[in-house]
SEDREN-968278 format. One record per residue (C-alpha): residue number from 1; residue in three letters; x, y, z. Coordinates in Angstrom, 1 decimal, decimal comma. Layout:
REM residues N
nr NUM	rest Ala	east X	north Y	up Z $
...
REM end
This chain:
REM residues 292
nr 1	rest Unk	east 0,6	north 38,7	up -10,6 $
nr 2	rest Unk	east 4,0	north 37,7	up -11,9 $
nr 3	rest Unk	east 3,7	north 34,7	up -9,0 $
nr 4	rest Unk	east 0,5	north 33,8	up -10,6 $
nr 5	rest Unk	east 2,0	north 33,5	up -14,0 $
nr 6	rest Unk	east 4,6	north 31,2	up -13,0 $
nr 7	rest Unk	east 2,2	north 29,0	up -11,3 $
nr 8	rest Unk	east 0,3	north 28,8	up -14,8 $
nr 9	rest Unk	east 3,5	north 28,3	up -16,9 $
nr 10	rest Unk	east 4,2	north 25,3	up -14,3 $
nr 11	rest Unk	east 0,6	north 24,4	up -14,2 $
nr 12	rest Unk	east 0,7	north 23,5	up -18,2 $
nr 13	rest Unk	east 4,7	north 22,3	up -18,1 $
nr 14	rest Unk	east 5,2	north 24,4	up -21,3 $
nr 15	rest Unk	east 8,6	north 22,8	up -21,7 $
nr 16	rest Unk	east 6,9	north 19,9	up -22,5 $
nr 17	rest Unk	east 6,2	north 21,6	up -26,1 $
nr 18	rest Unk	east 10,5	north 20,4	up -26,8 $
nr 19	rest Unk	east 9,1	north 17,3	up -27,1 $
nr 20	rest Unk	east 7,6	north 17,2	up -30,6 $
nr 21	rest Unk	east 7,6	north 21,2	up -32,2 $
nr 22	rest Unk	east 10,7	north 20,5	up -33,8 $
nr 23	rest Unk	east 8,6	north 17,5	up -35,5 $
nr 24	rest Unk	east 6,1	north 20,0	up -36,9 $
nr 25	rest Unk	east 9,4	north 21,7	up -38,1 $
nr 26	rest Unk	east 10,5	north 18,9	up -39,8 $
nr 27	rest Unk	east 7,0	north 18,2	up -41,4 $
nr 28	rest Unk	east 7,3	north 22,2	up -42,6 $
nr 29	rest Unk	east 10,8	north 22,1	up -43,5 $
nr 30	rest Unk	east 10,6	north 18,2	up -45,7 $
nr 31	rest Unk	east 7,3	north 19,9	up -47,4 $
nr 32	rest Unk	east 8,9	north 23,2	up -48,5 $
nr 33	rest Unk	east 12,5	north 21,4	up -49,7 $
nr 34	rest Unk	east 13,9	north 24,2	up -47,2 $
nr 35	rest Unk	east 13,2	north 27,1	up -45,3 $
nr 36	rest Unk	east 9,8	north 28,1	up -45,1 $
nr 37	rest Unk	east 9,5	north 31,6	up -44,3 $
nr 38	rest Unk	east 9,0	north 33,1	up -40,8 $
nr 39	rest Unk	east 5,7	north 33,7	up -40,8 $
nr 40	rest Unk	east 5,0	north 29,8	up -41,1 $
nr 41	rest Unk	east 7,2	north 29,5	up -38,2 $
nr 42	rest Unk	east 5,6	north 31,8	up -36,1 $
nr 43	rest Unk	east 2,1	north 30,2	up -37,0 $
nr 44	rest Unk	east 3,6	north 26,7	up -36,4 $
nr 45	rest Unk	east 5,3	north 27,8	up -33,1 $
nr 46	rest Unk	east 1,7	north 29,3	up -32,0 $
nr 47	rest Unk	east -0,5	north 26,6	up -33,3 $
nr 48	rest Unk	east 1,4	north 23,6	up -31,7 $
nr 49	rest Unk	east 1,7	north 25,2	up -28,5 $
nr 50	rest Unk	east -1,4	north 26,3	up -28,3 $
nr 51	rest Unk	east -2,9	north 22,6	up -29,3 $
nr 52	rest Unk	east -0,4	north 20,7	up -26,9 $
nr 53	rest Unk	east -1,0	north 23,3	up -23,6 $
nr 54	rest Unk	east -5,2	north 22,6	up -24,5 $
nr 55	rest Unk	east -4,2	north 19,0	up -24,1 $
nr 56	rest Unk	east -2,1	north 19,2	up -21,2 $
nr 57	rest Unk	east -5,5	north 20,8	up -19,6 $
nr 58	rest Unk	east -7,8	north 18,9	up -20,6 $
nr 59	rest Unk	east -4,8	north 15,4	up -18,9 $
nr 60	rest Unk	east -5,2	north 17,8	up -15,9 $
nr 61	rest Unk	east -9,1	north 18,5	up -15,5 $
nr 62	rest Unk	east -10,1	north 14,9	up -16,3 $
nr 63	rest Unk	east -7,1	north 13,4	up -14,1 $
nr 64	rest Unk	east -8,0	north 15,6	up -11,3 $
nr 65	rest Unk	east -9,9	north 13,0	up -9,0 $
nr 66	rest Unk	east -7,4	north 10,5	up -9,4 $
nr 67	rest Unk	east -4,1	north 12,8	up -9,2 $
nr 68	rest Unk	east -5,7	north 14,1	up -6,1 $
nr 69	rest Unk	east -5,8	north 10,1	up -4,4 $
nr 70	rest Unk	east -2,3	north 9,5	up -6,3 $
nr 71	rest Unk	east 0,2	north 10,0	up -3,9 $
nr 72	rest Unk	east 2,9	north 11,1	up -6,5 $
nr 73	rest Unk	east 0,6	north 13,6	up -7,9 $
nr 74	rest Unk	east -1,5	north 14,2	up -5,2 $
nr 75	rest Unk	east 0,1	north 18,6	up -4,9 $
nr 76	rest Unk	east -0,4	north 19,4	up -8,7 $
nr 77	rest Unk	east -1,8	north 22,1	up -9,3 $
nr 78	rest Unk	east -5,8	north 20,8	up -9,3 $
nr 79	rest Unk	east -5,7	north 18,5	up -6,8 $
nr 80	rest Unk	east -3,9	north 20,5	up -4,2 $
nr 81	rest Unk	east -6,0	north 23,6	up -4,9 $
nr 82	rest Unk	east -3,2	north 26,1	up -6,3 $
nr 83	rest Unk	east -5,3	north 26,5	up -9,5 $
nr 84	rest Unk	east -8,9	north 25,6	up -9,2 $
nr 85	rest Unk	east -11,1	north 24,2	up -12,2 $
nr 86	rest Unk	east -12,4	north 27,3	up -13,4 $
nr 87	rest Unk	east -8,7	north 29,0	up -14,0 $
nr 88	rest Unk	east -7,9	north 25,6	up -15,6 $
nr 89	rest Unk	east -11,2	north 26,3	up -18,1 $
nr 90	rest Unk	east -9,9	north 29,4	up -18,9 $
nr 91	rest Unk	east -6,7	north 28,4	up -19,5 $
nr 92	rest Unk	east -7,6	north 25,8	up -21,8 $
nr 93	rest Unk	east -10,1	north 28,6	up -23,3 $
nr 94	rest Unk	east -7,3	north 30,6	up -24,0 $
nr 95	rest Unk	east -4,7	north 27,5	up -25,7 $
nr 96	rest Unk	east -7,7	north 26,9	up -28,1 $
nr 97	rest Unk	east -8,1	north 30,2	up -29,4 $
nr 98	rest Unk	east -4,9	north 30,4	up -30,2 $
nr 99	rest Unk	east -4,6	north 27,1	up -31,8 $
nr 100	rest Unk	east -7,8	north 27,7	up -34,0 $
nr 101	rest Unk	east -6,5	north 31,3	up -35,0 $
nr 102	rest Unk	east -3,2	north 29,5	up -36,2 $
nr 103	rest Unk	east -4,5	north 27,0	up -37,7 $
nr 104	rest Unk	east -6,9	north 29,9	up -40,0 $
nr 105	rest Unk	east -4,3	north 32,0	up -40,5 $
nr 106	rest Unk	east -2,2	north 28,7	up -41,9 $
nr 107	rest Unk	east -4,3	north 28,0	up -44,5 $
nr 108	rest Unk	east -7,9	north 26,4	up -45,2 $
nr 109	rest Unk	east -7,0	north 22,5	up -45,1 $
nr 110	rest Unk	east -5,2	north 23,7	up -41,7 $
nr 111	rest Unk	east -8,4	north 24,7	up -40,2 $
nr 112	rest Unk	east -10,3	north 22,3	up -41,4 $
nr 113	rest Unk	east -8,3	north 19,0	up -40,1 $
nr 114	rest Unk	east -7,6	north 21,6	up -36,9 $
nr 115	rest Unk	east -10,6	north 19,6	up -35,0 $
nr 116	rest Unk	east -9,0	north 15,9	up -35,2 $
nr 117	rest Unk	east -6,3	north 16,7	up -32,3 $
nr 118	rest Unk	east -8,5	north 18,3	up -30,3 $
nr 119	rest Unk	east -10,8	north 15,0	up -30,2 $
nr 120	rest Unk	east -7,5	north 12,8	up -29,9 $
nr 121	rest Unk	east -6,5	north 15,2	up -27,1 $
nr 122	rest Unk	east -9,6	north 15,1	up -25,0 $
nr 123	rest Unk	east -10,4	north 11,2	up -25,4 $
nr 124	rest Unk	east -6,9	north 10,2	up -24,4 $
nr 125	rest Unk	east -7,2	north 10,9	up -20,4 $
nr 126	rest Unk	east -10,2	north 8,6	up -20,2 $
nr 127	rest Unk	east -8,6	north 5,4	up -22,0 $
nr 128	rest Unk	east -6,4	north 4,5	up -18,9 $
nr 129	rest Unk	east -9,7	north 3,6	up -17,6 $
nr 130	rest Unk	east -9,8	north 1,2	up -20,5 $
nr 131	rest Unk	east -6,9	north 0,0	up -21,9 $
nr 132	rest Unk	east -3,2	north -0,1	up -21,7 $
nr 133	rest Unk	east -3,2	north 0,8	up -25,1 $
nr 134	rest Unk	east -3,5	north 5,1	up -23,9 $
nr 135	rest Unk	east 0,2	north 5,3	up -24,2 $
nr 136	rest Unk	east 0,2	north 4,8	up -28,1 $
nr 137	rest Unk	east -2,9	north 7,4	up -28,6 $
nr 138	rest Unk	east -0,9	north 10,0	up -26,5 $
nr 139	rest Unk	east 1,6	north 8,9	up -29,3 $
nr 140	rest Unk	east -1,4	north 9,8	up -32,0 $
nr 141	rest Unk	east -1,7	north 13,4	up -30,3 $
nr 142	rest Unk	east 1,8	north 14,0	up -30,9 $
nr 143	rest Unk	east 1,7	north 12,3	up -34,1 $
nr 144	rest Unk	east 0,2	north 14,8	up -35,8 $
nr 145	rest Unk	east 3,0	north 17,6	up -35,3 $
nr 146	rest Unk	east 5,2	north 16,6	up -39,0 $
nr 147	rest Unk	east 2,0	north 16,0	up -40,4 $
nr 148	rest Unk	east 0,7	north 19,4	up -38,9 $
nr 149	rest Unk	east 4,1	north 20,8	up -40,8 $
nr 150	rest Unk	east 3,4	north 19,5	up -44,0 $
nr 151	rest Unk	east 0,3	north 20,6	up -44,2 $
nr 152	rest Unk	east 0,9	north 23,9	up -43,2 $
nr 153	rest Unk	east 3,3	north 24,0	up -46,5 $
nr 154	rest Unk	east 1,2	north 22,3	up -49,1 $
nr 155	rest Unk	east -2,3	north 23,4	up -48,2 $
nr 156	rest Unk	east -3,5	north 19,5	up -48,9 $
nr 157	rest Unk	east -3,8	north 16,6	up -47,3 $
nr 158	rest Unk	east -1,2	north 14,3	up -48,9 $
nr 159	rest Unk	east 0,6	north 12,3	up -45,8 $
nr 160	rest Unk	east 1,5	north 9,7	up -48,6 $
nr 161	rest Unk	east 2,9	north 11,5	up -51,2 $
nr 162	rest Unk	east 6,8	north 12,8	up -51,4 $
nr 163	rest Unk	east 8,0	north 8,6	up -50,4 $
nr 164	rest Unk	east 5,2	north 8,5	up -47,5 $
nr 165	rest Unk	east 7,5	north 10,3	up -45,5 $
nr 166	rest Unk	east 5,2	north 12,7	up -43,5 $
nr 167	rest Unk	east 3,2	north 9,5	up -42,3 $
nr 168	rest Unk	east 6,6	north 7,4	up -41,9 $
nr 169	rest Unk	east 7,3	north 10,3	up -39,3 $
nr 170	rest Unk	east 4,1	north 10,3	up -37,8 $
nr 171	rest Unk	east 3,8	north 6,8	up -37,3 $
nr 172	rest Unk	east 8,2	north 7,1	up -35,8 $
nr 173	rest Unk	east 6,6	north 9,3	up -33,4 $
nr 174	rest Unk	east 3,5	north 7,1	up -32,2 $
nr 175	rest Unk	east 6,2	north 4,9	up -30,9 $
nr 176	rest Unk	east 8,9	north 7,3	up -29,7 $
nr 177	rest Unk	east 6,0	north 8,8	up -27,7 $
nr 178	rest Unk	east 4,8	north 5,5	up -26,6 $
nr 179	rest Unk	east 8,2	north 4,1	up -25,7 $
nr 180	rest Unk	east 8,5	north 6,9	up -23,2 $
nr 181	rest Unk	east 5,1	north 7,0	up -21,5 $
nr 182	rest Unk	east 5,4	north 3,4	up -20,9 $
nr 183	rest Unk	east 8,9	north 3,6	up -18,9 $
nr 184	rest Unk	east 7,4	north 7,1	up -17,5 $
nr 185	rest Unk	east 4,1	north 4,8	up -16,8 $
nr 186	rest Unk	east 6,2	north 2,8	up -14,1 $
nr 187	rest Unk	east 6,4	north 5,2	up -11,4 $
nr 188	rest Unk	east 2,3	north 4,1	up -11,2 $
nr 189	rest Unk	east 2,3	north 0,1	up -11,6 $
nr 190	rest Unk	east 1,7	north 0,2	up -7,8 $
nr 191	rest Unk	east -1,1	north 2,2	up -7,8 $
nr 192	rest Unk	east -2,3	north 1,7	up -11,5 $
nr 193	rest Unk	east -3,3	north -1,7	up -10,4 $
nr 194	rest Unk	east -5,4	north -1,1	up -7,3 $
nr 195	rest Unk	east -7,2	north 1,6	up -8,5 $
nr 196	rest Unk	east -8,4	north -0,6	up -11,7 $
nr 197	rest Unk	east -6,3	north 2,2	up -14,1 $
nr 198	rest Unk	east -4,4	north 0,8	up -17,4 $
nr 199	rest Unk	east -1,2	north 0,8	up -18,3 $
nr 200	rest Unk	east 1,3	north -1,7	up -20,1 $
nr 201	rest Unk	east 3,2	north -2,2	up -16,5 $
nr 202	rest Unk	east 0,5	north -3,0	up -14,1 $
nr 203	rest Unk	east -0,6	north -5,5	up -17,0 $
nr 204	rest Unk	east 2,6	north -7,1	up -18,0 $
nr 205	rest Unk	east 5,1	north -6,2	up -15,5 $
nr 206	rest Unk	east 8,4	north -3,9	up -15,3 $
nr 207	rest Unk	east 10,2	north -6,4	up -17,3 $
nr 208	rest Unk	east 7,4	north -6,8	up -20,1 $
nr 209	rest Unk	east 6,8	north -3,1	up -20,1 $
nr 210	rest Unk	east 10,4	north -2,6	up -20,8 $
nr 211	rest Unk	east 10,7	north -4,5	up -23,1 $
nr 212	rest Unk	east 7,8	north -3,2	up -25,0 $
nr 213	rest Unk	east 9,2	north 0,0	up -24,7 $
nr 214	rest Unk	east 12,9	north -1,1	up -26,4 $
nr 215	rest Unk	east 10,6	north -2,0	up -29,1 $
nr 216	rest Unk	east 9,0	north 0,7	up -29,6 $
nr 217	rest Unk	east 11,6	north 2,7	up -29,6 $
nr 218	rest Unk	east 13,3	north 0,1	up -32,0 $
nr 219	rest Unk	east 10,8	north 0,9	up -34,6 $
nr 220	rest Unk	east 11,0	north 4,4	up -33,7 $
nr 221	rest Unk	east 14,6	north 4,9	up -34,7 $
nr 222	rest Unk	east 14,1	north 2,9	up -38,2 $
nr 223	rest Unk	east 11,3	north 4,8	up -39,5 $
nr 224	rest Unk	east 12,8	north 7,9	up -38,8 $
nr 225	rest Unk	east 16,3	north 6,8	up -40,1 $
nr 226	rest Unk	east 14,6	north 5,5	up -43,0 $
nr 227	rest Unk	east 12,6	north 8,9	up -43,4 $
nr 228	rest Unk	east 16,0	north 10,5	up -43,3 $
nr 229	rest Unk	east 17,7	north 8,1	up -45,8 $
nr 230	rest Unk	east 15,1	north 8,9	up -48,3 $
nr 231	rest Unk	east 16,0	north 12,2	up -48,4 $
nr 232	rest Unk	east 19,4	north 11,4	up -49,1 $
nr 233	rest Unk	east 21,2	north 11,7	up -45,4 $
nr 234	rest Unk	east 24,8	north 12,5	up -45,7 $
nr 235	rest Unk	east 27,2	north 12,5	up -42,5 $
nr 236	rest Unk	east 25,4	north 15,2	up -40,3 $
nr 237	rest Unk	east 22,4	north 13,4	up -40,9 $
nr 238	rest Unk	east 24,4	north 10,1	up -39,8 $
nr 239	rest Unk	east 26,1	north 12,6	up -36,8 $
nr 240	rest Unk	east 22,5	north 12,9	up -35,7 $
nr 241	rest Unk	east 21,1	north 9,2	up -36,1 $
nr 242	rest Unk	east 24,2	north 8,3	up -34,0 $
nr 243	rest Unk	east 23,6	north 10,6	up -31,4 $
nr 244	rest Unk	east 19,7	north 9,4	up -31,1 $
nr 245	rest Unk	east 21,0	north 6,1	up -31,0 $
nr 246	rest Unk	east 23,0	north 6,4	up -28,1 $
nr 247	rest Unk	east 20,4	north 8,1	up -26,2 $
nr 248	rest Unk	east 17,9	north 6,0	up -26,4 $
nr 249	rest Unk	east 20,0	north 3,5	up -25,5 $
nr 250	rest Unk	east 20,9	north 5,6	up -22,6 $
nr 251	rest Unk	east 17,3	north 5,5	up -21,4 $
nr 252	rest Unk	east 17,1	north 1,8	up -21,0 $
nr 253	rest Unk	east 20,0	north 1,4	up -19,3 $
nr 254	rest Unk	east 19,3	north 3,9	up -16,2 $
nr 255	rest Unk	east 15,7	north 2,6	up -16,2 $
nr 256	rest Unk	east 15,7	north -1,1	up -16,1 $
nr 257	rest Unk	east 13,3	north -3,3	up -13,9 $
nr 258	rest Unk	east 15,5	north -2,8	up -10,6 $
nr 259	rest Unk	east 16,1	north 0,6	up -10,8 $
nr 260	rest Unk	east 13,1	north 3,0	up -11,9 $
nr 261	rest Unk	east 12,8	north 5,6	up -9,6 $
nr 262	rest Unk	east 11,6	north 9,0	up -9,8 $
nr 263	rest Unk	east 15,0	north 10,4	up -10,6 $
nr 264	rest Unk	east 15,9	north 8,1	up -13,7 $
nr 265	rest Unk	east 12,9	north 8,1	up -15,0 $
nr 266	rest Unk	east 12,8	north 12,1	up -15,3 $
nr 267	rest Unk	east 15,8	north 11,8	up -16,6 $
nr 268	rest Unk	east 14,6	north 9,3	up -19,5 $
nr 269	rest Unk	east 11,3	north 10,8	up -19,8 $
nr 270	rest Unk	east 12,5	north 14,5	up -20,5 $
nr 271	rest Unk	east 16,3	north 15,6	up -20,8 $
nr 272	rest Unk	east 16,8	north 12,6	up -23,2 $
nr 273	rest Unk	east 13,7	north 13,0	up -25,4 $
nr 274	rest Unk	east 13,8	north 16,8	up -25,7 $
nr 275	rest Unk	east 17,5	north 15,9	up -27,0 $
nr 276	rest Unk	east 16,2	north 13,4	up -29,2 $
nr 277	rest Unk	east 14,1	north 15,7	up -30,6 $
nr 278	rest Unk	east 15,9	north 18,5	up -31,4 $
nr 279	rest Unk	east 18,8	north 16,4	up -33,1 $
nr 280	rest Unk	east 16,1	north 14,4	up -35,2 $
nr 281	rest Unk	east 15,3	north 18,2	up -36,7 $
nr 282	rest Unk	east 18,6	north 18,8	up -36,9 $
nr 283	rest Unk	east 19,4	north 15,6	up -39,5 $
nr 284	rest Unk	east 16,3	north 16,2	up -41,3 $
nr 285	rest Unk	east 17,5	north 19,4	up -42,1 $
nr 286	rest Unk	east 20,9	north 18,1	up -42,9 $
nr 287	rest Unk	east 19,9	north 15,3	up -45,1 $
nr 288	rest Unk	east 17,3	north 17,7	up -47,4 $
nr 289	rest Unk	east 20,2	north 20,1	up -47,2 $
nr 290	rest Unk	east 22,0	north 17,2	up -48,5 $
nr 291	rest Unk	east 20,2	north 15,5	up -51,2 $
nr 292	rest Unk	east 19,5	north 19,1	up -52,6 $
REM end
């Protein structure tokens, strides 16, 4: 049983939450001017990972045929028959409940936008057959976490009010979220292109795809810099820019259009973005702290 459970855990890589719940955190924390209670945590915590486990299933069961002939994913969990599709159902069953029971217990304008990410979430694995443009909606899915927050404060839909910052942090993380799928995207160029799948690299090339991804990340840091400054920064908050700064910077230079193996691109994909993350919370936090 216990075996069984860590072959689930691994099956919906629930690390893979680090990535953006400290956004919805942020979102929570920028709405309330502060701390906003634990219960709102805990309802945050279970929504989020609930929503992003439902989409990690549904990536799973709609990626199965081609994981299976992918040669890099060909013994995940589907394809090599560790978990078959009706687990996986149940499973993503399970991560919706939750998310909808969150999202009610949140409040009403929660549960009534609670559909949108679902839809996101279950389109997204069918545009690679389509366009290269999938990495940015994957962005979208995650984009909703600080607006997620907010709204989980106010009980409204407002992502321009307070300066436009919940949708200036929404829109940072379209392209944080983007910039990384397109350097995690190379592993794939290879067989992206003679299977007819889309992604930035097998269009444009290693070199164009990285330099897409500097980019992105580019407009990444300013919007959420410029999110911060609004709120008044102050030197944590300028600790913390710093510190992102470096990192991404980091992540372009192990990954360049020589070297992009397996190895550096974990590396890039997740130690430095859950990092990222977690310091962005951290100078958000400083810089309301700050400007009062």
């Amino acid at each position: 049983m216990l075996h069984k459970l860590k072959m689930y855990a691994d099956f919906i890589k629930i690390e893979h939450t680090l990535f953006a719940l400290p956004f919805a955190y942020a979102g929570a924390f920028l709405a309330a001017h502060g701390w906003f209670g634990w219960k709102l945590f805990l309802l945050i915590t279970a929504a989020f990972t609930g929503m992003r486990t439902a989409a990690m299933v549904l990536n799973r069961i709609i990626d199965r045929d081609i994981d299976a002939i992918n040669p890099r994913t060909a013994k995940r969990h589907l394809p090599a028959g560790l978990i078959n599709v009706g687990e996986a159902y149940g499973i993503l069953i399970i991560a919706l409940s939750v998310y909808f029971v969150s999202a009610y217990l949140i409040n009403r304008t929660a549960f009534m936008l609670s559909p949108i990410p679902v839809i996101t979430a279950w389109i997204y694995p069918y545009l690679k057959r389509f366009t290269c443009l999938a990495h940015f909606v994957l962005g979208l899915n995650l984009a909703f976490a600080p607006l997620g927050g907010w709204i989980a404060v106010t009980d409204s839909f407002d992502p321009l009010g307070s300066e436009f910052v919940p949708a200036i942090l929404g829109v940072a993380v379209i392209f944080w979220v983007a910039g990384f799928d397109i350097i995690y995207g190379l592993q794939d160029v290879e067989f992206d292109r003679k299977h007819g799948l889309h992604s930035i690299g097998a269009h444009y090339g290693v070199k164009a795809a990285l330099a897409i991804s500097a980019i992105s990340h580019a407009i990444f840091f300013t919007l959420a810099a410029y999110a911060i400054h609004i709120y008044g920064a102050g030197v944590p908050a300028a600790f913390g820019l710093a510190i992102i700064a470096l990192l991404l910077i980091y992540q372009h230079l192990i990954v360049n259009d020589k070297k992009y193996d397996e190895k550096r691109i974990q590396i890039a994909f997740f130690h430095a973005n859950a990092v990222i993350s977690a310091v962005l919370l951290f100078s958000i936090v400083a810089a309301v702290i700050a400007g009062g």
